[in-house]
C-alpha positions in Angstrom: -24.3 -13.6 0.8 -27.0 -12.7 3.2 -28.2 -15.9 5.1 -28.2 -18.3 7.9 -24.2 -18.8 7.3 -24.0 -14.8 8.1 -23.1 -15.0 11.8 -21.9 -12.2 13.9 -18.2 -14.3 14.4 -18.3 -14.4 10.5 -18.8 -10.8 10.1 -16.0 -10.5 12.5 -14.0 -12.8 10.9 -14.3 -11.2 7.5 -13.5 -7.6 9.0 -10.2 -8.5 10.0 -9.5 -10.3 7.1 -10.9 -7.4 5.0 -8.0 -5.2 6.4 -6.0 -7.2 6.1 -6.4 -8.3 2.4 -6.7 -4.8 1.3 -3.2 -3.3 3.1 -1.6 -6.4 1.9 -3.3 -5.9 -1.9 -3.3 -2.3 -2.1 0.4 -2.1 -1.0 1.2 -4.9 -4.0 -0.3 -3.0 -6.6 1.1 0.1 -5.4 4.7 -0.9 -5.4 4.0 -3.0 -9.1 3.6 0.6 -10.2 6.2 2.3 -8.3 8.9 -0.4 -9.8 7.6 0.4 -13.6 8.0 3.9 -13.1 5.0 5.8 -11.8 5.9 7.3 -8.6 2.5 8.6 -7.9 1.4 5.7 -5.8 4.5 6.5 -3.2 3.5 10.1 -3.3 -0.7 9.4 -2.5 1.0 7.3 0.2 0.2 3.3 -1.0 3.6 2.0 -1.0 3.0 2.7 3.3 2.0 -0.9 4.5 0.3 0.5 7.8 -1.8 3.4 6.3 -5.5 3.3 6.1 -5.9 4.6 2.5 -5.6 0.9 1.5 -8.9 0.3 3.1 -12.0 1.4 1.1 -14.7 1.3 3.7 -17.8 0.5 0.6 -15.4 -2.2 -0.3 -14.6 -3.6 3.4 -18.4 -3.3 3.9 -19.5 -5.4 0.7 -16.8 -8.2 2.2 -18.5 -8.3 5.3 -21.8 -8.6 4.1 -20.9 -10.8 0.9 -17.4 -12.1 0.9 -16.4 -9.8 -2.2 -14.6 -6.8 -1.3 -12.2 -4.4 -2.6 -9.7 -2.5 -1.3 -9.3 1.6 -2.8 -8.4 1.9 -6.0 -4.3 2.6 -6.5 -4.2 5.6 -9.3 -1.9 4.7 -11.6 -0.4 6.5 -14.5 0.0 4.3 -17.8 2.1 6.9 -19.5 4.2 7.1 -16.8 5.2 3.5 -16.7 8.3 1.5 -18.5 6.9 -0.2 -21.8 3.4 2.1 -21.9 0.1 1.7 -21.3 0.4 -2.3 -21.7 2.3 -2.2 -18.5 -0.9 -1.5 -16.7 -1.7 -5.3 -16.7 0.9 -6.1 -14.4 0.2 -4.0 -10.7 -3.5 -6.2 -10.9 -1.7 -9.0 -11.5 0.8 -8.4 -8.5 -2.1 -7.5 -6.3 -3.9 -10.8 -6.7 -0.6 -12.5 -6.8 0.1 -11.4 -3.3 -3.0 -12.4 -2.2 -2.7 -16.1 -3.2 0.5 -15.8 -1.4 -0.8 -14.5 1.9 -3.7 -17.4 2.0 -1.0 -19.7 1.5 1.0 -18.0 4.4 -2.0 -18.0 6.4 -2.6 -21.5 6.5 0.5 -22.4 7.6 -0.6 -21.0 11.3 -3.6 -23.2 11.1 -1.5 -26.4 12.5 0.7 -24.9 15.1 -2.2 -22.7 16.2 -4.1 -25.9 17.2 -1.3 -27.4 18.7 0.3 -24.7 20.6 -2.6 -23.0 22.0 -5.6 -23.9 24.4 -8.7 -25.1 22.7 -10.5 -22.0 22.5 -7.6 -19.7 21.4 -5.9 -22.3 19.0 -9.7 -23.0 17.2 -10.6 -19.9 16.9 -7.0 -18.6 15.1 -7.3 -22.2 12.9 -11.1 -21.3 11.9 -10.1 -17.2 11.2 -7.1 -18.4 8.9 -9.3 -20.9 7.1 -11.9 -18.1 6.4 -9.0 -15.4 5.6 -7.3 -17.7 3.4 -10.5 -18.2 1.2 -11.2 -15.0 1.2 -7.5 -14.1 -0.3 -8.3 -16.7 -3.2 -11.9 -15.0 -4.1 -10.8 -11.5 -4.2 -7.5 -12.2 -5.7 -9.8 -13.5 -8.7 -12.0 -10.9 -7.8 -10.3 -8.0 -8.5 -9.6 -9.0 -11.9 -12.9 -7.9 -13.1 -12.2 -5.0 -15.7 -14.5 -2.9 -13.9 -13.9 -0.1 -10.9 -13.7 0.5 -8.5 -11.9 -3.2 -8.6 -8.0 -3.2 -9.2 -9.0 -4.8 -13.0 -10.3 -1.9 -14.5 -6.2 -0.8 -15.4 -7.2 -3.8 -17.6 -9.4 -1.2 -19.3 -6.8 1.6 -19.1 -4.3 -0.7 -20.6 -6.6 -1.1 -23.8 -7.0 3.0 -23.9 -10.6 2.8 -22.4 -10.9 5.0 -19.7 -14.5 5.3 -17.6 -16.1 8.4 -16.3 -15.1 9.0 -12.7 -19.2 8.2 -11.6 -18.8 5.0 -12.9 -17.1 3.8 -10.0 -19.7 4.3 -7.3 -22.2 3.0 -9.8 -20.4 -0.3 -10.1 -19.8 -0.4 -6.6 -23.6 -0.7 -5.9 -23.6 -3.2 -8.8 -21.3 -5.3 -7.8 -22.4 -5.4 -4.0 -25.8 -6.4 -5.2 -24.4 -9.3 -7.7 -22.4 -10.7 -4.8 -25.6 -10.9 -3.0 -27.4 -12.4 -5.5 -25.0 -15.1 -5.9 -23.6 -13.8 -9.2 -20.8 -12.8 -8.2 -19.2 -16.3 -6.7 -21.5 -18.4 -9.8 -19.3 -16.6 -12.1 -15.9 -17.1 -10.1 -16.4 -20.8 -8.5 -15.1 -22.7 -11.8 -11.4 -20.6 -11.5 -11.8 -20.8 -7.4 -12.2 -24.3 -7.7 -9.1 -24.9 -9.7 -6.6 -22.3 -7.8 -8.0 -22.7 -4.4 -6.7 -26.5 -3.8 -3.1 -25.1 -5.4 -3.5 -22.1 -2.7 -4.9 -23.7 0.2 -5.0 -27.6 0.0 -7.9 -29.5 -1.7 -9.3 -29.8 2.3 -9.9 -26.3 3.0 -10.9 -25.2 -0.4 -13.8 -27.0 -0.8 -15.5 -25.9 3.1 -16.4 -23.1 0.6 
């Protein structure tokens, strides 16, 4: 949220983090989908791990600014996909599942980044893994909300409730302005604090 913590390195911090959260996130749902049968997200061009349609710049801007991001929304087609609608569940679940895995993989640099490099380089890589790898654990909880434009609302789909195409922008705004009241990380700090230690070691997860 908006505050004396929101520094200009921060900001920084968060934008390369941002990009790199949502390539890694949007690519993960996108091949979930592809490998239960809906090719559409290789055709739009999602299964590409260095393409910019991954980033949603509303999304990256709400990280920046708050911590909660999203990355664009992967279309996926339920009918399309081995064992129905239900299946929609799953692509979410990948995303957020490679996302715990990259913020443990980041943290591993964290050690030989200090030790390796000068003082300035080595602290600086150690302090941006520490922030990426928090962020990875927030959004990969995150995106689970049933609600778009976040990578839950196939939740939705998978129940057979489909939201008008407005509704997206609408609870973009929305969910921006909860995650700068605070809502947004009141409502996701009792999960954080039980997968972030798992994800990141009890040390790093509770800097938050």
């Amino acid at each position: 949220m908006i505050g004396p913590e929101l520094t200009v390195q921060l900001v920084a911090m968060r934008l390369l983090a941002g990009v790199l959260i949502a390539v890694v996130h949007g690519s993960a749902v996108a091949y979930a989908a592809v490998m239960l049968g809906d090719q559409g997200p290789r055709h739009d061009g999602r299964t590409q791990v260095l393409s910019g349609r991954h980033v949603s710049l509303p999304g990256l801007g709400a990280l920046m600014l708050t911590g909660f991001g999203w990355a664009a929304p992967v279309a996926i087609d339920g009918d399309r996909l081995r064992g129905g609608r239900l299946a929609l569940v799953l692509p979410p679940l990948a995303g957020s599942a490679a996302l715990l895995l990259l913020g443990f993989t980041l943290l591993l640099f964290a050690g030989p980044a200090l030790r390796s490099l000068d003082v300035t380089s080595g602290v600086a890589i150690a302090a941006f893994v520490r922030v990426a790898g928090r962020l990875c654990v927030w959004i990969a909880l995150f995106s689970l909300v049933p609600v778009p434009p976040l990578a839950g609302a196939h939740l939705l789909e998978a129940l057979g409730l489909r939201l008008p195409a407005w509704t997206s922008a609408v609870m973009a705004v929305a969910l921006t302005l909860a995650s700068l009241a605070g809502i947004t990380a009141s409502i996701l700090t009792p999960a954080y604090r039980v997968i972030a230690p798992l994800v990141l070691g009890g040390a790093v997860a509770l800097t938050d």
